[in-house]
C-alpha positions as CSV (number, residue, x, y, z in Angstrom):
1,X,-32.2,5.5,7.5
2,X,-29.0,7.4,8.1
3,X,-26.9,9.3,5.2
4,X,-23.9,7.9,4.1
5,X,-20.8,9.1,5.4
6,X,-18.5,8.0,2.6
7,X,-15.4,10.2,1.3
8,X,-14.9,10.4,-2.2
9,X,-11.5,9.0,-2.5
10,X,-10.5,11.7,-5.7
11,X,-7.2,13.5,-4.0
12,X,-5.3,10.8,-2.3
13,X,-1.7,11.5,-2.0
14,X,1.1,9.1,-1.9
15,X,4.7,10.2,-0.9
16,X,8.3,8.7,-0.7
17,X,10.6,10.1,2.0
18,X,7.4,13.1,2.3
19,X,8.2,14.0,-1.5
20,X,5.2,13.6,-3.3
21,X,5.1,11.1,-6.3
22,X,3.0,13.0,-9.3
23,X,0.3,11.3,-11.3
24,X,-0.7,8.4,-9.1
25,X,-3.8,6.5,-10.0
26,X,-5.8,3.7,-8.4
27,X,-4.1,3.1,-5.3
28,X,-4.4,-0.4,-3.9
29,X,-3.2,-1.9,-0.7
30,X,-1.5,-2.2,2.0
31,X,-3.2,-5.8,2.4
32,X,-2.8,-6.4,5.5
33,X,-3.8,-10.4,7.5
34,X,-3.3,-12.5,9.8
35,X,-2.1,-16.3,9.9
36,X,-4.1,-18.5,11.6
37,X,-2.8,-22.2,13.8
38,X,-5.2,-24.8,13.9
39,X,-5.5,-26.1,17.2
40,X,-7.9,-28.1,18.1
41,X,-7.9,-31.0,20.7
42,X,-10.0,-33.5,21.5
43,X,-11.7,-31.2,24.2
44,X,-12.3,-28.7,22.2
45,X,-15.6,-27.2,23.1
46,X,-18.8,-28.8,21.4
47,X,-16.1,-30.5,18.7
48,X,-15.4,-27.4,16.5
49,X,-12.2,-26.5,15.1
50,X,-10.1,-24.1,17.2
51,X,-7.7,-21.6,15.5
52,X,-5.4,-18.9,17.3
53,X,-3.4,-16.1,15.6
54,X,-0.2,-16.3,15.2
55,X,1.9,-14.0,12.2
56,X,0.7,-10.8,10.8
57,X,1.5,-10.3,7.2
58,X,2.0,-7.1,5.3
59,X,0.8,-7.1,1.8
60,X,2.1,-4.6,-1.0
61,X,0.9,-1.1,-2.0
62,X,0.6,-0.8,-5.4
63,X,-0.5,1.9,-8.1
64,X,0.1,3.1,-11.6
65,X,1.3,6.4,-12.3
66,X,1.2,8.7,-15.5
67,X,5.2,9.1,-16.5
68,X,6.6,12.7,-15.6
69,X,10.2,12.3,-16.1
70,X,10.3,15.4,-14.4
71,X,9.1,14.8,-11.1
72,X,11.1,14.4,-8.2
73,X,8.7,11.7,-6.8
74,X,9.1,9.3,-9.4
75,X,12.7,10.0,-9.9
76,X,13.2,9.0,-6.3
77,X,10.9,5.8,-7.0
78,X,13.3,4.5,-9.4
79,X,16.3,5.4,-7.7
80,X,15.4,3.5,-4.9
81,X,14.1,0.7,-6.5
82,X,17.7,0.8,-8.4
83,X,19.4,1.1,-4.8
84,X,17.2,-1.2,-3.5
85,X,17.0,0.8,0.0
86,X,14.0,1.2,2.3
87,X,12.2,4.3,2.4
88,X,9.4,6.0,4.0
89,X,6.2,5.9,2.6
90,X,2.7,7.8,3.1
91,X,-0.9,7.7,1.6
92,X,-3.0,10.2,2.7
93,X,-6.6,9.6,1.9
94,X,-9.4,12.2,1.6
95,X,-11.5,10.6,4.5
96,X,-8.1,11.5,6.9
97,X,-7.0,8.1,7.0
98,X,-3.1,8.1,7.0
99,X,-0.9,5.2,7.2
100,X,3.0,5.7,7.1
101,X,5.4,2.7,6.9
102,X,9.1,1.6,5.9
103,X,9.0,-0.2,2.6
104,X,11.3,-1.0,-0.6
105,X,10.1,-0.5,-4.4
106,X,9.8,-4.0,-5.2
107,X,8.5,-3.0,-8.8
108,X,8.3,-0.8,-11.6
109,X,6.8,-2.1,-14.6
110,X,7.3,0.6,-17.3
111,X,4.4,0.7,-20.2
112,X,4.0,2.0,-24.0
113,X,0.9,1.4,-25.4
114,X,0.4,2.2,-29.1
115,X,-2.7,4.2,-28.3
116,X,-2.0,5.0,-24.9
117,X,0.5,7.4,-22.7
118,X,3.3,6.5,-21.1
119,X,2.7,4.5,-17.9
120,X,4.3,2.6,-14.8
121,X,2.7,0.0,-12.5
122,X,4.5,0.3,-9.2
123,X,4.8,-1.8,-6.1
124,X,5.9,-1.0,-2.6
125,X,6.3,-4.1,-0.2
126,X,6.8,-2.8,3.6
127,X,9.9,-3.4,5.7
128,X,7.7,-3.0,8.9
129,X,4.8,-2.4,10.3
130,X,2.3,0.2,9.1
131,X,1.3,3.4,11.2
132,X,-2.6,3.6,10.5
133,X,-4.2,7.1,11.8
134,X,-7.6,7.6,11.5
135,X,-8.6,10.8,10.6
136,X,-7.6,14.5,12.6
């Protein structure tokens, strides 16, 4: 049996415009899929269903991040979410994966728990189509 090859993910970056937003936590996303189109026909082989691909959808990145008022990272989160503009955005994962895209801060949920730290839950929906690049 072979060794795992896994990357702890501990590290990953995420940036807006390549300035890098501070304090990001669990990074989920981009959730990428594709639509399928039923269609089968009454010669469709052995009578199963027949489906094709047709759109490609682009699901949102999302992430909390520990409030720094001082960073320029989350300062240029919140302006653009205020100017609603597109921006360029990168994760860069330990394991080398990269993927790049255009995309607009759709949210920024601001929190204030009573025994907690100040918090935001951001979300990032893409414009266009993600770059993926696998490793160096």
């Amino acid at each position: 049996m072979a060794a795992t090859q896994a990357v702890a993910s501990y590290g990953a970056t995420v940036t807006i415009d390549a300035v890098a937003i501070a304090e990001v936590g669990d990074i989920s996303g981009l959730a990428l899929s594709t639509d399928l189109e039923e269609v089968t026909h009454h010669g469709s082989p052995d009578g199963v269903e027949e489906r094709i691909p047709t759109i490609k959808r682009l699901g949102d990145l999302t992430f909390p991040i520990n409030v720094v008022t001082a960073d320029a990272g989350q300062q240029d989160l919140w302006a653009a979410w205020e100017a609603r503009t597109s921006h360029t955005f990168v994760v860069t994962q330990q394991s080398g994966m990269v993927q790049s895209f255009t995309g607009y801060v759709t949210g920024f949920s601001l929190g204030a728990p009573v025994a907690g730290h100040d918090t935001a839950d951001i979300t990032i929906s893409p414009k266009s189509a993600p770059t993926f690049t696998f490793g160096s």
